[in-house]
C-alpha positions in Angstrom: 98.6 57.3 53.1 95.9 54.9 54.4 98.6 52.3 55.8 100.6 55.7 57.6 97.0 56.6 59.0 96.8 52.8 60.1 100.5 52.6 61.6 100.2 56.3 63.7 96.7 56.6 64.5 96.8 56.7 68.2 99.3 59.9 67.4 97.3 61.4 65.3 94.3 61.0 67.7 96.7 61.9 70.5 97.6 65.2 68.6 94.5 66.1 67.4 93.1 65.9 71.5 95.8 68.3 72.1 94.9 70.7 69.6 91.5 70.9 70.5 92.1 71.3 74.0 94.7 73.9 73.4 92.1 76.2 71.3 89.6 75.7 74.2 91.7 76.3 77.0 92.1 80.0 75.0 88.5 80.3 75.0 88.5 79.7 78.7 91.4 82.1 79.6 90.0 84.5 77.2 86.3 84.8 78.4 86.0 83.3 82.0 86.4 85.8 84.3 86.0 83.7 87.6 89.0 82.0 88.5 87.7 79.0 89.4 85.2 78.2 87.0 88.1 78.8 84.6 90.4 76.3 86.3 87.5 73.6 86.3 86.8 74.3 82.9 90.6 73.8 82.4 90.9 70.4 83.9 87.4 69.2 82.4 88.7 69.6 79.2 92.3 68.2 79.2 91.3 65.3 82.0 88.7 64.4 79.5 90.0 64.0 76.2 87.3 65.2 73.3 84.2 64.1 75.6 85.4 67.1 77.8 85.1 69.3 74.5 81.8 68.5 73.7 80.8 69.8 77.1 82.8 72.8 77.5 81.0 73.4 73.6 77.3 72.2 75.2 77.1 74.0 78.2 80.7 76.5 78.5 80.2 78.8 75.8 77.7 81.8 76.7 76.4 82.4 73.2 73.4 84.6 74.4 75.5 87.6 74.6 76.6 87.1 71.2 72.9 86.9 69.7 71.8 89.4 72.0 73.8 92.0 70.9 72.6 90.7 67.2 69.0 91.1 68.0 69.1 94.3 70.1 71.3 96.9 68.7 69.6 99.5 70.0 69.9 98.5 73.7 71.7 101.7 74.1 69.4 103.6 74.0 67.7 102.3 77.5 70.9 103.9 79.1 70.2 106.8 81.0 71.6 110.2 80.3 73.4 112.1 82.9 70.9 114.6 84.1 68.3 112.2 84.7 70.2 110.3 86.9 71.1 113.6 88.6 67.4 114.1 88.8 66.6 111.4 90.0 69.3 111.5 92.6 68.1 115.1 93.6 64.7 114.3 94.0 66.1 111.3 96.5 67.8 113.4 98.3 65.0 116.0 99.0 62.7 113.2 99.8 64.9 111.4 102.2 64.6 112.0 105.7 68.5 112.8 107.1 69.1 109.5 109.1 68.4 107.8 105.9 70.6 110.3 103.6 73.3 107.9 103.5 71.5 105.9 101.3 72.3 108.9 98.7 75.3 107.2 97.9 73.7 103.6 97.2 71.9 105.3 94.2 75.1 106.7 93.5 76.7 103.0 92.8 73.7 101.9 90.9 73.6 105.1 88.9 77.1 103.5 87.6 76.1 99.9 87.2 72.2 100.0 85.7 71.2 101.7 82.6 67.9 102.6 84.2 67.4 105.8 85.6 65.5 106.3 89.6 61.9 107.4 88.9 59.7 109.6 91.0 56.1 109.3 91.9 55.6 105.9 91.9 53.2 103.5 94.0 54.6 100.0 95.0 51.9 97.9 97.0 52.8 94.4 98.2 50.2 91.9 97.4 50.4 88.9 99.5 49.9 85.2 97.9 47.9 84.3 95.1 44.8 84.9 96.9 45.6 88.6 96.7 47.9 89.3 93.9 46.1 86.4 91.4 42.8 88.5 91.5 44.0 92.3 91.5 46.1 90.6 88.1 43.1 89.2 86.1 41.2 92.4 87.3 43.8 94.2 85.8 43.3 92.1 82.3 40.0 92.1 82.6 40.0 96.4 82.9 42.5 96.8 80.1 41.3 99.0 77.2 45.0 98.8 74.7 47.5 96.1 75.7 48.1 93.3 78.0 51.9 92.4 78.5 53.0 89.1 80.9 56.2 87.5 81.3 56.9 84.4 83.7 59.0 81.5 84.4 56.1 79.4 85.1 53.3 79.2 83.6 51.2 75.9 84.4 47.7 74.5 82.7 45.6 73.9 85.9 43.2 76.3 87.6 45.0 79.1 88.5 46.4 79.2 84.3 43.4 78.7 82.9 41.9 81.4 84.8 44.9 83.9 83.5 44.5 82.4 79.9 40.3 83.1 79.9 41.5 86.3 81.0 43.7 86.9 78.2 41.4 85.2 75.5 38.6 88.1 76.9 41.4 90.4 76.5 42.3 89.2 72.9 37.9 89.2 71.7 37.9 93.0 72.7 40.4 93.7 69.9 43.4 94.7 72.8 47.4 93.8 71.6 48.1 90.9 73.9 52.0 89.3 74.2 52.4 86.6 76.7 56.3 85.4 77.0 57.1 81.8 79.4 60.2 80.9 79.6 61.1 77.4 77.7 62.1 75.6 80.2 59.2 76.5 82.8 56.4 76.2 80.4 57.4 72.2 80.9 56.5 72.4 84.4 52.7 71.1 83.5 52.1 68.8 80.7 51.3 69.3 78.2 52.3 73.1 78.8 49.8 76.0 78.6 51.3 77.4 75.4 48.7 75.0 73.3 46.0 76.1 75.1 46.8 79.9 74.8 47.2 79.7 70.7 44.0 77.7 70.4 42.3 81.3 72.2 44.2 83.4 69.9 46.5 84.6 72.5 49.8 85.3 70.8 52.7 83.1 72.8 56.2 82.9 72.5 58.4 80.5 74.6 61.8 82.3 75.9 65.4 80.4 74.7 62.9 77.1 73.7 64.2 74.4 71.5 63.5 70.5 71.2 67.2 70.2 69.3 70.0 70.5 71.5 72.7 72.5 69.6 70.0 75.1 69.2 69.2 75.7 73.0 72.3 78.1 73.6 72.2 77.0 77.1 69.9 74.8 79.3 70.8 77.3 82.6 70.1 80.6 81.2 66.3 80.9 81.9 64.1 83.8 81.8 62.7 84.0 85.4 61.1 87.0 85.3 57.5 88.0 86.5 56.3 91.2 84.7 53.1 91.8 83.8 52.0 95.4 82.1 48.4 96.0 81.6 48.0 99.3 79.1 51.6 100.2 79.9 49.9 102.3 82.9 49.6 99.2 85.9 52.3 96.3 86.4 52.8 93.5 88.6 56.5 92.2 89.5 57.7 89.9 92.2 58.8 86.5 92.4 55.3 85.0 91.9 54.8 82.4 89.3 51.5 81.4 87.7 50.1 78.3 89.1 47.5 77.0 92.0 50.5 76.4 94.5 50.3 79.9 95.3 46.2 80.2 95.9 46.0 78.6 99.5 42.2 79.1 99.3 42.7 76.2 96.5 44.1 74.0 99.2 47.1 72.7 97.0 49.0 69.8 97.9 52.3 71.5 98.1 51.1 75.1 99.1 53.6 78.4 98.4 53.6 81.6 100.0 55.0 84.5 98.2 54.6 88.2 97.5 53.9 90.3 94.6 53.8 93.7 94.1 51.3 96.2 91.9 53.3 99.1 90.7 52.0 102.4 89.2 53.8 105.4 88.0 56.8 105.9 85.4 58.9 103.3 86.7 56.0 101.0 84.8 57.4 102.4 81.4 61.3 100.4 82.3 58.8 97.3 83.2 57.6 97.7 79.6 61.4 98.4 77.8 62.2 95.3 79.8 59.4 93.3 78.0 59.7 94.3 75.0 63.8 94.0 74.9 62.8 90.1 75.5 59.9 90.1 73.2 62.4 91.4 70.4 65.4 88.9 71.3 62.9 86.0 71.1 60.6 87.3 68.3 62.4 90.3 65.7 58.8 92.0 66.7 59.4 95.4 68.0 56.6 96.9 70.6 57.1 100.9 70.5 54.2 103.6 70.2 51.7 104.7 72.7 49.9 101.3 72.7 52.9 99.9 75.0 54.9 103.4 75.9 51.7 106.1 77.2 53.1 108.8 79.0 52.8 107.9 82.9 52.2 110.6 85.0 53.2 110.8 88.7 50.9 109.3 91.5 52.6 108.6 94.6 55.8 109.5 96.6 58.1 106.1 96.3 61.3 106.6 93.7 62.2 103.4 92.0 64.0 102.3 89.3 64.2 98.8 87.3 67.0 96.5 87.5 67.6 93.9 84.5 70.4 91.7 84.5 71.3 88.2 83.0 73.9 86.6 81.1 74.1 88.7 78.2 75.6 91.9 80.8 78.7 92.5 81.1 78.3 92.5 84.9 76.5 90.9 87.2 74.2 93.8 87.9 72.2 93.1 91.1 75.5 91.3 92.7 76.9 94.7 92.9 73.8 96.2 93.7 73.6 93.9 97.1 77.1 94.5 98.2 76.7 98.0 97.5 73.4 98.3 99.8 75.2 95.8 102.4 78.0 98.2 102.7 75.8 101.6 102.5 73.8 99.7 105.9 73.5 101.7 109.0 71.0 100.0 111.3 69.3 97.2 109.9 69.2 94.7 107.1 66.0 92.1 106.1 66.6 89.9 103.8 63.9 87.0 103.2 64.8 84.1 100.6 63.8 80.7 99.5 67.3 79.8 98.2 70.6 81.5 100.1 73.8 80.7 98.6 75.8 83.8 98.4 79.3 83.3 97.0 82.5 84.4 98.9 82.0 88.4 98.2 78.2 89.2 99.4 79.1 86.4 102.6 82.0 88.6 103.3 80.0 92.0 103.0 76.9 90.7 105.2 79.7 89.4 107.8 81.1 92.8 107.6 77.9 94.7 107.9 77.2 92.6 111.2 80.8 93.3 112.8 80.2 97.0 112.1 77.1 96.5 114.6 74.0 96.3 111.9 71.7 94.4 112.6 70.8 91.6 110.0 68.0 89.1 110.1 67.6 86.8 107.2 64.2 84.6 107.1 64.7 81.1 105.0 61.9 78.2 105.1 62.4 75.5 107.2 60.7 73.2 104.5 62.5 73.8 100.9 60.8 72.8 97.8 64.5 72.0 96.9 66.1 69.5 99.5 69.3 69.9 97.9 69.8 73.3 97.7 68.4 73.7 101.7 71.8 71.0 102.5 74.0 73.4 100.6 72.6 76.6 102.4 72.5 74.9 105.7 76.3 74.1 105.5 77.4 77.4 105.3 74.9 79.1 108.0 77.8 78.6 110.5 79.4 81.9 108.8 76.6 84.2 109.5 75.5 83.2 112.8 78.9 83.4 114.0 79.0 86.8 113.0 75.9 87.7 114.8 73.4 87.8 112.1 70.0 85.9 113.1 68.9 83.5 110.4 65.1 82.8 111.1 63.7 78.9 109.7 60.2 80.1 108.7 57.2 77.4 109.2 55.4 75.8 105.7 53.7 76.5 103.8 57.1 76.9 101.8 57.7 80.9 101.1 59.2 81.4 98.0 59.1 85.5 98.5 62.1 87.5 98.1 62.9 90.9 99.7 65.7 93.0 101.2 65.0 95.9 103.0 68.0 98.4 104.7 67.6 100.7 107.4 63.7 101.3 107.0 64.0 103.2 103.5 65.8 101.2 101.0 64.2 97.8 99.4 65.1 95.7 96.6 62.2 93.2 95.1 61.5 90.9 92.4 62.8 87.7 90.9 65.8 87.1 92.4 67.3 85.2 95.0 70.2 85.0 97.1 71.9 82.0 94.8 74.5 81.5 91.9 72.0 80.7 89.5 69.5 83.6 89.8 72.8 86.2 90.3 75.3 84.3 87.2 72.6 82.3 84.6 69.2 83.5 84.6 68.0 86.6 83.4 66.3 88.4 86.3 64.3 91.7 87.0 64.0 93.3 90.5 62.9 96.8 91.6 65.2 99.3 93.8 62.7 101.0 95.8 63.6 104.7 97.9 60.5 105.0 99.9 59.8 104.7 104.2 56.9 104.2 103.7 57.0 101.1 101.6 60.0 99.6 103.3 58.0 99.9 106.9 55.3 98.3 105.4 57.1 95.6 104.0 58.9 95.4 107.3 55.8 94.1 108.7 55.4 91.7 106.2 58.8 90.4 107.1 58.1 90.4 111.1 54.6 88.5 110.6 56.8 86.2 109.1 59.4 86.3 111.6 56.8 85.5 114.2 55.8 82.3 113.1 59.4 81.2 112.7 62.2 79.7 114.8 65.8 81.2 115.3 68.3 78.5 114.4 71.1 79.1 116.9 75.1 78.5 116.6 74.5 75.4 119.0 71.9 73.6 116.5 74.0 74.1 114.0 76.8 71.8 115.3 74.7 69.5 116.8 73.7 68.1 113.5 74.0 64.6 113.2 77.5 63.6 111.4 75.5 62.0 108.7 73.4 65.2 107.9 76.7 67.4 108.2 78.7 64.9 105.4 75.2 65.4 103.3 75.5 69.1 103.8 78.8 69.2 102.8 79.2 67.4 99.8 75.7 69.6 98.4 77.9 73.0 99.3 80.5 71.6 96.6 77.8 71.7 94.2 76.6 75.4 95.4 78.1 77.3 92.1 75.7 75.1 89.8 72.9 75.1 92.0 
C-alpha cells in the first residue's frame, strides 16, 4: 500500500485537488448569486490548487446567515402585518402634499422589501458634528431613569470615549440596565480598545462577530457598522457618527471629521430598539423584551419613518433596492451626500437614468478622503455621472463622513450607510426612511451649506488628469467590489 502511495502520489494529490474543487465549485454555483463574484470564485479555486480552497473556506462561505437564523428564530415576528403597512401607507398619503404623492409608491416597494412597518408621529432632528450630537447624547445618558442602549462601529479610549463611558458608569451607579455593543473589529481602532475600560466601571460590553482565532471569526468583512443609541427606549440617536474626538472640532483633532447625527423620538424609536436587541441576542443568547426596553411610545411630531436593517444574513440586499427604488420614484431633485461612492452597475444606471429623465441630481463627496484608495476608485468612474448631467460637488476638509439622500423635498434616507459595496453587500447597516417636508427642507440646507463651500468637478477636469493619476485610478476601480 505504502509503496503504491509512493509510486502514484502526484495522482492521488492531483485527484484529490480535483475533488475538492469540484465540491466547491457546487458551493459557488449553488449560493453565489452575483455572476461575477461566482466566476472569480471559480477560477480562484481551480487556478489555485488547495491554497485557493482554504480561501474560498476563510473568506467565501457566508456563515452568518446560517447562525443567525440559529440564534434568532423568532425574527419573524419583526415582520409587519398587512394592515399596518396599509396604515402606515394611508397616513402617508393624507400627509403628503400632492406634488409629492408620487412618493406613495416608494413606500409601496419598501413595504415589499423591509419587515418594518412606516410609523407616524415621529420627530427626526439633525445634529451637526460631535460638538452638537456628542452633548445632546451624554445628556441623554445622563437623564435616563430605566435603560441606556448604544451600538457603534467605533468606539475609541481617548476623550471623547471616556466621556461616553463616565457617562455610562453614572448610568450603571443609579441602578439603570445598561448594554453597550462595538463591533469587533472597530473596537481595535484605539489600543488598547475601550472595552477594558468599560468592564472595569461595571458597564456590561459585548464585542460584535469578535474573535482572536481565525476559524472562529465567520468573516473578517462582515462588520456591524451601526450607530444606535436608545436611552429608556423613548429618545435615540442614529446616523453615521462614530464615537471618537475626530468628530469634536472644538477638540481641535489632528485629522478632524464632519458628520451628522440625528435625535429621533416617537414609535419609530421602538424598531431602533428590536434592532438592538436582535444584535444583542445574536452576539449574547440575552433576550431584552419588557417595558424596561419596549415602553409604549406615544406620538409627538408629524414626520413618518420607518427603520431599515439590512446585512449579510438577508436574503436581499435591502437598502440597494430601497435606492433604486427612490432613484426611479424621483421627480425633481435628488441629494445625495457620501464619504465613499462606489455604486455598482444597477444604482449607476438608475442615477444616469433619473438625470436623462431631466431630475436634477447633485451628489457632495470630500475632496480630501480619509481613504486614498477608495477616493481613486470613485474618481475613475465620475466620468459616468457627469456625462449624464449630474453635478458631483468635491466638498473642502475637514473630511465629511455624513451620509444622506434626500428626493424631491419630502423623501430622505439616513444612517450608516454609504454609497459602496461594502456597506450595501458585507456589513450589517441600519438607516432611517424618513416621509416628512419638513425634515428633508431642513436637511436640504444642511446639504447646500455644504455645497457652498465646495467645488463642482466638471467633465473637462476629469480628463485632464495626469495619465499617471488616471492608470492609479484605474487599477483601484478593479478593486471597487472589495472595497
Amino acid at each position: 500500500m505504502l509503496r503504491w502511495i509512493e509510486e502514484f502520489w502526484p495522482e492521488l494529490i492531483g485527484a484529490v485537488a480535483v475533488v475538492i474543487a469540484i465540491v466547491l465549485t457546487t458551493s459557488v454555483v449553488l449560493n453565489k448569486r452575483n455572476e461575477r463574484a461566482a466566476v472569480g470564485w471559480v477560477g480562484v479555486i481551480w487556478l489555485n490548487p488547495f491554497i485557493g480552497a482554504i480561501i474560498y473556506l476563510l473568506f467565501g462561505i457566508n456563515r452568518i446567515k446560517r447562525r443567525a437564523i440559529d440564534l434568532r428564530p423568532d425574527r419573524n415576528l419583526r415582520q409587519a402585518p398587512p394592515s399596518a403597512m396599509r396604515s402606515g401607507r394611508e397616513a402617508l398619503e393624507s400627509s403628503l402634499w400632492p406634488v409629492h404623492r408620487h412618493l406613495v409608491s416608494t413606500a409601496a416597494l419598501v413595504d415589499k422589501v423591509v419587515e418594518m412597518p412606516l410609523t407616524s408621529g415621529n420627530v427626526i432632528t439633525p445634529l451637526e458634528d460631535g460638538d452638537t450630537a456628542y452633548p445632546d447624547m451624554i445628556n441623554a445618558i445622563d437623564a435616563a431613569e430605566r435603560s441606556v442602549a448604544l451600538c457603534t462601529y467605533i468606539f475609541n479610549r481617548d476623550n471623547v470615549g471616556l466621556l461616553f463611558a463616565a457617562a455610562l458608569d453614572r448610568a450603571v451607579k443609579r441602578g439603570l440596565e445598561v448594554r453597550v455593543l462595538v463591533d469587533g473589529f472597530g473596537s481595535y481602532y484605539s489600543v488598547p480598545p475601550i472595552v477594558s475600560e468599560l468592564r472595569r466601571r461595571g458597564v456590561t460590553v459585548e464585542r460584535f462577530l469578535h474573535s482572536f482565532v481565525p476559524w472562529r471569526m465567520p468573516y473578517l468583512n462582515l462588520r456591524s457598522h451601526q450607530k444606535i443609541l436608545v436611552v429608556d427606549g423613548r429618545i435615540g440617536f442614529t446616523g453615521g457618527m462614530n464615537i471618537r474626538k475626530e468628530h469634536y472640532l472644538a477638540f481641535k483633532p489632528r485629522f478632524p471629521v464632519r458628520d451628522l447625527q440625528f435625535r429621533v423620538e416617537g414609535p419609530v424609536v421602538a424598531q431602533m430598539m428590536r434592532v438592538f436587541a436582535d444584535d444583542w441576542r445574536f452576539t449574547t443568547e440575552e433576550s431584552l423584551e419588557g417595558e424596561i426596553w419596549f415602553p409604549e411610545n406615544p406620538e409627538c411630531g408629524s414626520v413618518l419613518a420607518r427603520g431599515i436593517y439590512d446585512g449579510p444574513d438577508e436574503s436581499s440586499e435591502k437598502l440597494r433596492w430601497v435606492i433604486l427604488g427612490a432613484l426611479s420614484e424621483a421627480r425633481r431633485k435628488i441629494q445625495i451626500v457620501t464619504p465613499y461612492f462606489l455604486p455598482d452597475e444597477a444604482l449607476m444606471t438608475g442615477l444616469r437614468l433619473a438625470a436623462l429623465r431631466g431630475v436634477e441630481i447633485d451628489v457632495v463627496l470630500p475632496q480630501k478622503n480619509n481613504l486614498g484608495f477608495v477616493a481613486w476608485a470613485a474618481m475613475a468612474n465620475l466620468d459616468q455621472v457627469m456625462s449624464a448631467g449630474i453635478k458631483v460637488w468635491m466638498s473642502a476638509p475637514p473630511f465629511d463622513h455624513s451620509k444622506v439622500m434626500v428626493v424631491d423635498g419630502a423623501w430622505t434616507l439616513l444612517g450608516s450607510t454609504n454609497w459602496d459595496p461594502r456597506s450595501l453587500r458585507l456589513n450589517f447597516e441600519f438607516d432611517l426612511e424618513c416621509y416628512s417636508a419638513d425634515l428633508a427642507a431642513e436637511i436640504e440646507v444642511l446639504i447646500g451649506k455644504k455645497i457652498a463651500i465646495s467645488r463642482r468637478l466638471s467633465l473637462q477636469e476629469w480628463e485632464d488628469r495626469p495619465f499617471v493619476t488616471k492608470v492609479r485610478d484605474g487599477i483601484a476601480r478593479l478593486f471597487s467590489p472589495y472595497l
